[in-house]
C-alpha positions in Angstrom: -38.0 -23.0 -40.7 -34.3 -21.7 -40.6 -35.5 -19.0 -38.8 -37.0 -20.7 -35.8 -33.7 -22.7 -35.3 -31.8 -19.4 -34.8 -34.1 -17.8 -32.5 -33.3 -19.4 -29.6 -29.4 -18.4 -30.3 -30.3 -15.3 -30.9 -32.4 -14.4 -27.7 -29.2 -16.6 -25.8 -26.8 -14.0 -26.8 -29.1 -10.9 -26.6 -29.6 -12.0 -22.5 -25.9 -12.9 -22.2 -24.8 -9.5 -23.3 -27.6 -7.4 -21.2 -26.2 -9.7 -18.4 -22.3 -9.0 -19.1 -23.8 -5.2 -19.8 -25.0 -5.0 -16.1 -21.8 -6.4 -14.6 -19.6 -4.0 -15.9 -22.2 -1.1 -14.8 -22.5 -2.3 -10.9 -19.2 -4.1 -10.8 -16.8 -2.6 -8.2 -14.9 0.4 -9.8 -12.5 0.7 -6.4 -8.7 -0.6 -5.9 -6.9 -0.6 -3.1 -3.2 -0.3 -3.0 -0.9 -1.6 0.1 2.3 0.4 0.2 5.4 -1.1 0.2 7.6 2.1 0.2 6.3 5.3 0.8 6.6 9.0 -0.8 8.3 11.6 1.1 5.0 13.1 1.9 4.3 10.2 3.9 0.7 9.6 2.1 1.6 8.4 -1.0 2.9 5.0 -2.6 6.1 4.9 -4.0 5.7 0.8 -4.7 3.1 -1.4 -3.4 3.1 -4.8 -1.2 -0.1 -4.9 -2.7 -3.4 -4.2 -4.8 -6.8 -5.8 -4.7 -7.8 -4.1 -8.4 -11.5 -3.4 -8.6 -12.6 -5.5 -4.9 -14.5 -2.3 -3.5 -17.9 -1.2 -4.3 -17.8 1.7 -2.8 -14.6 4.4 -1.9 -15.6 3.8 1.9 -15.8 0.1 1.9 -12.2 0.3 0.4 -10.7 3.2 3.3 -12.5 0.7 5.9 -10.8 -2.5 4.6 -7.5 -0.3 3.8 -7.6 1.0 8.0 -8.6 -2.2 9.1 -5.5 -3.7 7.0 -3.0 -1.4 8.0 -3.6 -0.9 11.7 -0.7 -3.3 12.8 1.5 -0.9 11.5 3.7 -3.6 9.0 2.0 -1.4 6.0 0.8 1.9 7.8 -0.1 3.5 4.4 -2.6 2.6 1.3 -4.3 4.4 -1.2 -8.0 3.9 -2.7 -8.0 4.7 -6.5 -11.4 4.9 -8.2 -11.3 3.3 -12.0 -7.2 2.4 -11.6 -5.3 0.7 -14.5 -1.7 -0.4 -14.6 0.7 1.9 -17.0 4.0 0.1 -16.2 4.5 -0.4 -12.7 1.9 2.5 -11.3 -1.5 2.4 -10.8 -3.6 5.5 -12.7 -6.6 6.5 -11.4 -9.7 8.8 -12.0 -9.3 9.6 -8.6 -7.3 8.5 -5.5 -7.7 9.1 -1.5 -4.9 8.7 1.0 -5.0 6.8 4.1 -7.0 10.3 5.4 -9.5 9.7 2.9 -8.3 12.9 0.9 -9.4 12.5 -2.6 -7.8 14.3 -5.6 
């Protein structure tokens, strides 16, 4: 009889982690970074105005919303970073694309 009462808890918490488990597999994985100052090479952020961590589904949703963002010219530069964390006050990412969409 002990069992039956915990069976419905248990089949609760299995669905809630496969749920939580498919999040984190088709959640965005793409940040985009506004640039508040810019590297020398003109591509690059030095610091950021700011980041939208993880909005972007895609790398091309996030260039689109970046240009689209940038085209008055207040913030003419961003970055998309693919899997981005914060280690102090940069972003590091798998992989990053300029305003050009260059990726490295």
């Amino acid at each position: 009889m002990l069992e039956e009462k915990n069976s419905p808890i248990i089949l609760i918490i299995v669905v809630v982690l496969i749920i939580w488990g498919l999040y984190k597999i088709v959640s965005p994985k793409w940040t985009l970074m506004i640039c508040d100052e810019v590297m020398e090479n003109g591509l690059e952020c030095y610091s950021f105005a700011s980041i939208h961590e993880n909005d972007f589904g895609t790398k091309e949703m996030c260039l689109e919303i970046g240009t689209s963002l940038t085209k008055n010219n207040a913030y003419p530069v961003f970055e998309c970073g693919r899997k981005c964390k914060h280690d102090g006050i940069f972003m590091v990412c798998d992989e990053i694309c300029d305003k050009l969409g260059r990726c490295h």
